[in-house]
N, C-alpha and C positions, 0 to 999 in steps of 0.2 A: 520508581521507588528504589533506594538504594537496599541493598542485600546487607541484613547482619550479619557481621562478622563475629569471630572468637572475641575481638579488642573490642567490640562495641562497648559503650555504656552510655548512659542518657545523663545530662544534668538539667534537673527540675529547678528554673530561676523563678520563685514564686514574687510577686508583690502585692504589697497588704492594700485597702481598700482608707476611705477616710477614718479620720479620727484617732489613727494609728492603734498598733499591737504590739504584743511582750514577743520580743525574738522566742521566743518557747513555742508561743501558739503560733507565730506564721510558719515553724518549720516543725510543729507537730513534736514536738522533744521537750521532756523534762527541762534538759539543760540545753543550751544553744552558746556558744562564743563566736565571737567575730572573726572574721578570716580576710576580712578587705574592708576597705572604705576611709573615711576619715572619720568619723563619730559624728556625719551628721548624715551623710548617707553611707550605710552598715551593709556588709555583705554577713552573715550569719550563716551554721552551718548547726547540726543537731552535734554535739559533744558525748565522751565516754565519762566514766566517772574521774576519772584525772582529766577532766577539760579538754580534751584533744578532741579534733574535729573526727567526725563518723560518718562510717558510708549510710545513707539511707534504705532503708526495703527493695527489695531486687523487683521488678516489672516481670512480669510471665508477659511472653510474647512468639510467638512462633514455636510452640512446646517448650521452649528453654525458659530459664532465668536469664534477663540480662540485668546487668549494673546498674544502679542508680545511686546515685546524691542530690541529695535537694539543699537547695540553699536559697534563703530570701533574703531582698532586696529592702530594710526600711528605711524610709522617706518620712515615717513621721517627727522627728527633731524639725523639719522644716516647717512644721504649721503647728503643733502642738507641744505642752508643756510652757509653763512660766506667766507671769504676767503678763511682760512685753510683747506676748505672740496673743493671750487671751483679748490683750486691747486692741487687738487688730480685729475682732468680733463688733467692737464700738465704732470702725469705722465703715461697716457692713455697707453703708451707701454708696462709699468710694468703690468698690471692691465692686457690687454692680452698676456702678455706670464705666470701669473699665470693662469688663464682662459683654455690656453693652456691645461695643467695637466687634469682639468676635461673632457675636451674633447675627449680624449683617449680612445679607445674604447676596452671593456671586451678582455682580454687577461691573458697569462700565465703569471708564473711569474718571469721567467728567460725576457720574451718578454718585461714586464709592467716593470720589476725595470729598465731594458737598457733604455725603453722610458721617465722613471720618471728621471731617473739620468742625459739624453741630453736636458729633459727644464731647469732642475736647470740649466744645467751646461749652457745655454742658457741665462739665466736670470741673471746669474749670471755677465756675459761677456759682456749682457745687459748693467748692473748698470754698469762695466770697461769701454762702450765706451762713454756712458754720462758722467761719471765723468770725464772722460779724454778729452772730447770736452769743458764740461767747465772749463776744467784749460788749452782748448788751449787758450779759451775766457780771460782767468784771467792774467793769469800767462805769455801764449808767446805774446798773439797780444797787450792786454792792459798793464801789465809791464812792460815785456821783449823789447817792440820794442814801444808803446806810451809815457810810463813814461821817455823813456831813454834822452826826450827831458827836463824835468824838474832835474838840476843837483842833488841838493839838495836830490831829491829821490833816486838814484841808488845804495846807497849801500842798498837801504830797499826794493830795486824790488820783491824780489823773497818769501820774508814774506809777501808782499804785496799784491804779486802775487797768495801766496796757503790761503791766508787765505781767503778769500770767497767760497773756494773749502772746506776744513774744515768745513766753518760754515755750507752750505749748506749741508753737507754729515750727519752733528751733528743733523742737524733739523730735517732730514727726518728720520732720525735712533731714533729718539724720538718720532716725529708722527706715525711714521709707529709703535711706539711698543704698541701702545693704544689700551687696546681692550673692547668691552662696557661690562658693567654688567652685569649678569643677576639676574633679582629681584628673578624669582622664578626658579628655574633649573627644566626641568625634569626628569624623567628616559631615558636613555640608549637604542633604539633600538633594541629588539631583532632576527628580520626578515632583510633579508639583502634584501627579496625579493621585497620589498614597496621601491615608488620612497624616494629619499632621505633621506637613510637609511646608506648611504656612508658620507653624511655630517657631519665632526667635526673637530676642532681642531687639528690644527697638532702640534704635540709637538716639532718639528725640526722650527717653528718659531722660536724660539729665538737666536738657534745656525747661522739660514740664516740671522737672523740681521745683527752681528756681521761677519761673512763671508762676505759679501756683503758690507759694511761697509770699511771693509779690503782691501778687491781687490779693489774697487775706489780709497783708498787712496794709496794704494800701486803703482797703474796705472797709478796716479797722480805725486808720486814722482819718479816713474821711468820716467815718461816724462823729469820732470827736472833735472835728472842725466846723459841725454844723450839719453834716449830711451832701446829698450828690444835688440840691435846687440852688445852694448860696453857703457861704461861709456865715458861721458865726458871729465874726468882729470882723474888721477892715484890721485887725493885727493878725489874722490868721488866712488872708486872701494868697497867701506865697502856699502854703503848707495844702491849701485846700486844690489850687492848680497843679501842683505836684502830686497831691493823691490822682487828682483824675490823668494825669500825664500816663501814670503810671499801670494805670487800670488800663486805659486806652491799649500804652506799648505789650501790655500782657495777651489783651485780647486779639490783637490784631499778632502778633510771634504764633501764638496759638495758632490760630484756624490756619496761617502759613505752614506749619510745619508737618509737613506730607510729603511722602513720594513724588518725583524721584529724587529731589536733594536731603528729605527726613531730616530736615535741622540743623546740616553740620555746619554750615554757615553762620550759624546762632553760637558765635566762639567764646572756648571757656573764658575770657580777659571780658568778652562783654556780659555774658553773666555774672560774677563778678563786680562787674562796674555796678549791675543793676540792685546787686544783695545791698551794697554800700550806699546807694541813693536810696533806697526802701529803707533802712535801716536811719539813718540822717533823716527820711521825710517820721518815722514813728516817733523818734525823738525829738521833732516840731511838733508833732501832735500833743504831747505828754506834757509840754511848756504849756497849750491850749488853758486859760483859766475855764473853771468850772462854774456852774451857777450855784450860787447858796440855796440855805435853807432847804437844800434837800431835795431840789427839783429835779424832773425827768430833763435828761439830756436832747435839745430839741432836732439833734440829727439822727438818732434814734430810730424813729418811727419811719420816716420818708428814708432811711440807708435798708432797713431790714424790707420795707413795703417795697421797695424798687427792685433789691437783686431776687427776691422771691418771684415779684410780677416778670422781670427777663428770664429767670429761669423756666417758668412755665412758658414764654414766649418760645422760648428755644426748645422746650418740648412737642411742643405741639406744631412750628415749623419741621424738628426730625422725622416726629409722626406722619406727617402730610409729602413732605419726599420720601421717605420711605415707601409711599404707597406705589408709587410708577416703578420705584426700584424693584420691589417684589415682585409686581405685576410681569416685571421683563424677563427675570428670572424662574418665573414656573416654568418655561418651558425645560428646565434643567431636569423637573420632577413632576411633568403630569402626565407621565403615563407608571407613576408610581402608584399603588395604589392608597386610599387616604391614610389608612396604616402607618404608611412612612414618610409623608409630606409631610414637609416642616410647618411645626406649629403658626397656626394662623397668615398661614397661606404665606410665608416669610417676612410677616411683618411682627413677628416678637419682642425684636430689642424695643420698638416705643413701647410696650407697656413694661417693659425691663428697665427704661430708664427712668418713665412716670415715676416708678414705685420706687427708684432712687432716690427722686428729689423729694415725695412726699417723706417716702423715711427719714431722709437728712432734715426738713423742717418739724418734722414732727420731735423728731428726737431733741433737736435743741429748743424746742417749745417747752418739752417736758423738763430737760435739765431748768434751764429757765422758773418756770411755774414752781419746779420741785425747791429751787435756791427760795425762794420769794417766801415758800410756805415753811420753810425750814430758820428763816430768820425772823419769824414770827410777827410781821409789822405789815399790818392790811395796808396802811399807806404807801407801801413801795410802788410803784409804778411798772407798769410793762407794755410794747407796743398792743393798740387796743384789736388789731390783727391776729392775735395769740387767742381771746376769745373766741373767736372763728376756727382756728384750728382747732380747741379742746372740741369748738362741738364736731366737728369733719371727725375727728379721731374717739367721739363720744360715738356717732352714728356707726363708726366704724366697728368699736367694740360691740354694740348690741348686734350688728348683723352678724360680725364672728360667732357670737353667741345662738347666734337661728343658727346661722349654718352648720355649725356644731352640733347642735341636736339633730338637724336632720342628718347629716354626715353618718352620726351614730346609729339614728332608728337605719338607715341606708345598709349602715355594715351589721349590723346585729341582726337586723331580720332577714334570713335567707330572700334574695331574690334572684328573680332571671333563670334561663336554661343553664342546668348542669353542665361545664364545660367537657368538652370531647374526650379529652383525654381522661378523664377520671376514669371510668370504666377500664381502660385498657390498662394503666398503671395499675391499680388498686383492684383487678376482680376476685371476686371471691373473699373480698373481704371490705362488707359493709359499712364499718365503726370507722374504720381509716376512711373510706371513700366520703361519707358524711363528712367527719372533719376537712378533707383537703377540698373538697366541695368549697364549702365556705370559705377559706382562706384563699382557694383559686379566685371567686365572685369579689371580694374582697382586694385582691392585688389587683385583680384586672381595672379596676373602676380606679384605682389610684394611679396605676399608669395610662390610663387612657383619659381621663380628667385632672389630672395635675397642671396641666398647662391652662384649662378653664377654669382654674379657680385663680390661676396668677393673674387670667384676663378679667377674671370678675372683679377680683380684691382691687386693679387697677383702674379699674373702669368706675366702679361707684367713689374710689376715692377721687380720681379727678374728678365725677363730674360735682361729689361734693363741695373739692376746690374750687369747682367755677361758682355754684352754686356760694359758697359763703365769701368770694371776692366780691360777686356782685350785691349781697348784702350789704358789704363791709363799705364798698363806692357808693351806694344810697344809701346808706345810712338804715337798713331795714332792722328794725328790731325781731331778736327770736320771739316766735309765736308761743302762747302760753304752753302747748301739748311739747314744745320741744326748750321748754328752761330747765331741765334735767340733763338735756346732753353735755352742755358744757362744763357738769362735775361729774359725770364719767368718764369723759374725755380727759379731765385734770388727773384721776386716779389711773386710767389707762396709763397716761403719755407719763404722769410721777412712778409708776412699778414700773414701767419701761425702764425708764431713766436709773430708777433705787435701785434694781431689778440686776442688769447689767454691769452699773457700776459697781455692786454687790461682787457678782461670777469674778471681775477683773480682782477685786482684792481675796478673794477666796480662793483665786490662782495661785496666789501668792504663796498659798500654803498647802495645794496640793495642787501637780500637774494633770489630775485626771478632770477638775473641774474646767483649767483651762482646754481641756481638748473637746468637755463637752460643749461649751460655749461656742469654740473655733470651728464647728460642725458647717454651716455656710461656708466660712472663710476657706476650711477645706476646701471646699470645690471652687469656689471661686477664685484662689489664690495659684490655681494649676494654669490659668492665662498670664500671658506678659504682662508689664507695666507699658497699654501704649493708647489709651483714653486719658487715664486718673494714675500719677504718680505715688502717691500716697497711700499704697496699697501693700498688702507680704509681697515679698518677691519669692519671684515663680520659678516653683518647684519642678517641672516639668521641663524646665533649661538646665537642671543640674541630673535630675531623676533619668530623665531618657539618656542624654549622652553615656549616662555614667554604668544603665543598663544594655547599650550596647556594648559598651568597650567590654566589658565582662565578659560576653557573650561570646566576642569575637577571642575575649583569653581564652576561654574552653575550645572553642574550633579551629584554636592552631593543632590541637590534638585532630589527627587524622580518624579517629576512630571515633570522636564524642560528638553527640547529636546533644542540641541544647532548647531543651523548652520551656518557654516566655508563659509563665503562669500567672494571670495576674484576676486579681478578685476586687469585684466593683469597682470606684475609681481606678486600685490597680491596673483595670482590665484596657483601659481608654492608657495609662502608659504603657503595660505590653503589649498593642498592639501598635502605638506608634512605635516605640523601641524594634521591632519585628519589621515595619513598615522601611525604618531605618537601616536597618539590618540588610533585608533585602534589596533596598538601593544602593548600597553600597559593597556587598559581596560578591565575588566571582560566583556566575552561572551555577561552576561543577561544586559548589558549597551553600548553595542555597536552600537543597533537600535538605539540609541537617537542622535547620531551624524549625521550631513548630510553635505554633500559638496555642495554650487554651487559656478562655474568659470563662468567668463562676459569677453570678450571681451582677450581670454584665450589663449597665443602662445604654449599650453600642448600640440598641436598635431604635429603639421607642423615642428615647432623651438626645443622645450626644447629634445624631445626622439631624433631628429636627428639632434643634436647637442652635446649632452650628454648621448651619448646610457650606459654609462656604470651607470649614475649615476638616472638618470631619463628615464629610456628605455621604451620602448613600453609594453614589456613586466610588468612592475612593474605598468603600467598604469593599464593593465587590472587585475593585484590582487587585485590594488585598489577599481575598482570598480565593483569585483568581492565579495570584501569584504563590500562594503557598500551597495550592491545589492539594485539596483533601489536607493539610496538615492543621487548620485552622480547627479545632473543638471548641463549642463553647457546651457549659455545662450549666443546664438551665432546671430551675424550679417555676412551675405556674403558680407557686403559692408564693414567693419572691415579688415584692411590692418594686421593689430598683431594679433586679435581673428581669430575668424573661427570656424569649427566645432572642437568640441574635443574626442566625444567619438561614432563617426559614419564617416563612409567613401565610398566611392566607391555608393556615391547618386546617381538615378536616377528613371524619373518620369512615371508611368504606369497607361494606364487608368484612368488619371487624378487625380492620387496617386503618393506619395515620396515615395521611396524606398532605404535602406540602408544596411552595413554592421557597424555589432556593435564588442564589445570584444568577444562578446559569438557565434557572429556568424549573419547570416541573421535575421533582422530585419521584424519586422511586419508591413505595411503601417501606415505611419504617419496619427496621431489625429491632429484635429486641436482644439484646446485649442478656451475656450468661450470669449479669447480675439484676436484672430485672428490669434495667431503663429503655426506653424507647429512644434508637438513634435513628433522626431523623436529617437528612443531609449530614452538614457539620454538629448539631445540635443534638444534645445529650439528656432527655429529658426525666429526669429523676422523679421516683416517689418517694411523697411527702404526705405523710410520717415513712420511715425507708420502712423497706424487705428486711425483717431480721430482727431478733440482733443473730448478728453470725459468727461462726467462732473462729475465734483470730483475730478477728477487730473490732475497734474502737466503735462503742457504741451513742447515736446522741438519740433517745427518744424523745415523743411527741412529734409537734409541726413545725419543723428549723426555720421555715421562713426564709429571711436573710442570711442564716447563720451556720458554719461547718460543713462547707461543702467538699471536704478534705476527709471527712472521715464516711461516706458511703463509699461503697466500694468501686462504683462507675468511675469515680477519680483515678485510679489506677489505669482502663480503660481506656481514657478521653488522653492520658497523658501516653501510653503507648502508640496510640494512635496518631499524635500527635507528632511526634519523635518518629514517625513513617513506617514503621514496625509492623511486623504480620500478626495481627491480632485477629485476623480469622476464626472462628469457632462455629458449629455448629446452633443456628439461632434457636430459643427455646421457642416451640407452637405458640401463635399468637390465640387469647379468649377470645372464640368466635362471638365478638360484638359484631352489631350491624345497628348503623345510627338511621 
């Protein structure tokens, strides 16, 4: 441990968690001004009343005051605010079948390219069946068969018809290719062994642009040629072999573009070439004459019923390799205990990607169904496939609706044993212990079943989807007890649809509504673009580099120690920032860094969700590497936090007891403000000790929320910064469990 000096002083680099914050509240200050950044990633500092930046509240540590500043890091400009960023919540399915890819767990790599090449090719087939749903919207129900009533329009049906499919496919192929700056780049990763050490840029983005781009529009005019069995007329057999030409060269680029050459081969002049033949083959399409009187488009049905039917093919082929992949991969994690094993034994990403493709069809079922009822004319036509999804998504809502009520009797009526800690946090005083009781039983059941409800919600909707394809190919009619679901399922999938499309125009005129909206997209949007193009770009290629460099600005000061504060998602970038940090600083400067995580999903969620990218294992180098400087600061009544770097707790002779990275844990101290530190882990009572004079008080059961204003945050951040925070511990309540 390095000795405080006279010059010491710490700088606290907080970052905010999703859904973003008012530079006020991440740095605790009335007023805050910016001191770095570009306005989209802000460095902040707490301001006097003439605006000028202010030192922070002094840390007591070793008898003395030492110095502090605090200054936070916000990231939310990158996901939140504005329309353009809330409609990025509408493409929610894109967003996890890239997500998908990361979730893949360590494998070979014959194993890992077969799995990386069935999400592209997933993703890809993705973007063919929404394109192609909404140019059944454009093109067959609203030109093809509404317009046909206005005469004046029918020779222009069918330019009338793709060009909203066009414009749409142009936007999102322009948004999606945006990617943020970064002011100060860092070095390069040298350790593959530190969490997020895998995170970067894939260089095959630009080639999946243009691929994905391709196939939609390709998808699109082979709809209006007739479909993927035959051409329409013998004057559209050119247009109809060029769609499938097309679809072909997309899908076969795709599944090629992987390590070790990642596409660069695929050169800008021949993409390119491909935008201009794609564009040339929509405008063959749009010449296509249409059928009178109003009829359904006969490539319609066999375009939408094919890329759906390979989509699910290619789900359930990932599914099925995936299975060996995982299998070969436990040995990474099975002498973890089930605690930290990745969710479903590392086969997650299939029902992460199921639940992609059901979303994406669902949702343009419902935009769909919603246009049909909103132009008022029972005659419109739509594929007869869509009847079978309203009911899947009918079935779907009434079980939401069980589960919902049970979920609730679940959390409302106390169950199960009193968690351990209660007693010790909270003795002598019963009315708190009761309340955090139930908020502990409460959080614990949502972090420990959150990943069973993703497999459940996934699991009945496929197998509902098998179950109404094979209705749909025999021709079964619904049973009388079940002709209600498919007008529940229409009201579902249309407030989906109204629902969503609603938030995006209500963003329009307040950024708080789009940031509530972009709540997935937040988390989802901190992976690269390297499955699904079409996705925000990643915050986590701008937000890290740009919170080490900062870092490393303070530690050319020989005297400043700099701690990486980061709260929920923040906590998954300070800790790779910190991970970065450490790989690249000299030895005699690496004491000066310290981690603390508040309110942290690094144990439960991120390693068993992402073993390959953030694994268990790359946790404990971590804080193996920052020995003892690593705090996380943990609430049991925290549904997303929890503990992060101790496990398998239990209370002895009136003592906590834990397993840490390095092994069994020494009986938990109780810190002179009341919390129990147990290893790295800082466990707070909830409702707090107090109110105490001098500080900020937050009553009740914070949950998620202000873990800045107990007083252990002064503590965990001393500590953290290497500093002698030694005290005499206060006697622990002789519990005994």
């Amino acid at each position: 441990m390095l000795i405080a000096g006279p010059d010491t002083r710490v700088i606290e680099l907080r970052v905010h968690g999703v859904m973003g914050t008012t530079p006020e509240s991440l740095v605790d200050a009335v007023v805050a001004v910016d001191v770095a950044g570009d306005g989209v990633g802000r460095l902040v500092r707490p301001a006097d009343r003439l605006r000028r930046p202010a030192p922070g509240p002094v840390l007591q540590a070793g008898g003395r005051p030492v110095p502090r500043t605090v200054e936070g890091y916000l990231w939310s400009a990158m996901t939140s605010g504005g329309a353009a960023k809330a409609a990025w919540a509408l493409l929610l399915p894109f967003s996890l079948a890239n997500m998908t890819h990361w979730m893949l767990p360590p494998t070979g790599r014959l194993l890992g390219g077969t799995l990386r090449s069935l999400v592209r090719l997933a993703a890809l087939v993705l973007t063919m069946l929404l394109v192609t749903q909404l140019t059944v919207v454009s093109l067959d129900l609203v030109a093809g068969q509404w317009l046909d009533q206005f005469t004046q329009l029918r020779p222009w049906r069918a330019p009338i018809g793709l060009a909203p499919v066009l414009i749409v496919v142009a936007l999102l192929h322009k948004l999606s290719a945006i990617d943020w700056k970064v002011v100060k780049p860092s070095p390069a990763p040298r350790l593959d062994l530190l969490p997020g050490a895998r995170i970067a840029a894939d260089p095959d983005a630009p080639a999946l642009h243009v691929l994905h781009a391709t196939a939609g529009l390709a998808s699109a005019a082979l709809l209006a040629v007739g479909g993927p069995f035959g051409p329409s007329s013998d004057r559209v057999f050119v247009p109809w072999v060029a769609a499938w030409v097309l679809i072909g060269l997309s899908v076969l680029i795709t599944l090629a573009l992987d390590a070790p050459t990642e596409g660069r081969w695929f050169k800008p002049w021949a993409r390119r070439l491909l935008v201009v033949v794609t564009l040339v083959e929509v405008c063959a399409a749009a010449l296509t004459p249409m059928p009178g009187h109003g009829q359904h488009l006969p490539g319609t049905d066999p375009t939408v019923e094919s890329i759906a039917a390979v989509l699910g093919l290619v789900c359930i082929v990932f599914g099925l390799v995936l299975i060996p992949a995982a299998v070969l991969a436990r040995g990474g994690w099975s002498e973890l205990p089930a605690s930290l094993r990745p969710w479903a034994g590392g086969w997650m990403a299939a029902p992460i990607l199921a639940t992609a493709a059901l979303l994406g069809g669902g949702f343009g079922a419902g935009v769909a169904i919603t246009v049909q009822k909103a132009l008022g004319d029972d005659s419109l036509q739509l594929p007869p496939g869509y009847r079978y999804v309203t009911t899947l998504w009918g079935v779907a809502a009434v079980l939401a609706v069980i589960v919902g009520a049970v979920g609730a009797a679940v959390f409302v009526v106390p169950r199960g044993r009193k968690p351990i800690e209660i007693d010790l946090l909270h003795g002598g005083k019963p009315e708190d212990a009761a309340r955090a009781a139930q908020a502990w039983r409460a959080a614990r059941l949502k972090r420990n079943h959150a990943h069973h409800a993703i497999l459940g919600t996934a699991g009945v909707l496929s197998a509902g989807t098998l179950v109404s394809f094979l209705m749909q190919v025999r021709g079964v009619a619904l049973p009388w007890w079940a002709q209600p679901l498919p007008g529940i399922g229409i009201t579902a999938l249309g407030a989906l649809a109204v629902g969503a499309l609603r938030q995006v125009y209500v963003a329009t005129k307040s950024p708080g509504a789009a940031r509530q909206l972009g709540l997935l997209s937040d988390i989802a949007g901190f992976w690269p673009r390297e499955a699904h193009p079409l996705v925000p770009p990643c915050y986590a290629l701008k937000a890290i580099p740009e919170l080490v460099a900062r870092a490393r600005e303070h530690l050319a000061d020989p005297g400043t120690r700099v701690v990486l504060a980061g709260y929920s998602q923040g906590s998954l970038l300070a800790a790779v920032a910190a991970a970065r940090l450490l790989d690249t600083l000299p030895a005699h400067e690496r004491e000066r860094v310290g981690l603390v995580t508040a309110g942290s999903p690094l144990q439960w969620a991120y390693p068993r969700a992402f073993p390959a990218v953030v694994s268990h294992d790359s946790l404990a180098e971590l804080a193996k590497a920052m020995n003892g400087r690593w705090r996380a600061v943990c609430r049991g009544t925290d549904a997303i936090g929890g503990g992060v770097t101790t496990w398998e707790r239990q209370a002895f002779d009136g003592q906590l007891l834990g397993v840490g990275f390095e092994g069994a844990l020494p009986a938990a101290e109780r810190s002179p403000n009341g919390a129990l530190v147990l290893g790295g882990d800082h466990w707070l009572a909830d409702p707090q000790q107090g109110p105490l004079s001098g500080r900020r008080w937050s009553p009740g059961v914070l949950r998620h929320r202000d873990y800045t204003s107990d007083p252990e945050w002064d503590h965990a951040i001393a500590a953290a910064a290497g500093l002698d925070v030694a005290e005499p511990p206060l006697t622990l309540w002789n519990f005994k469990h």
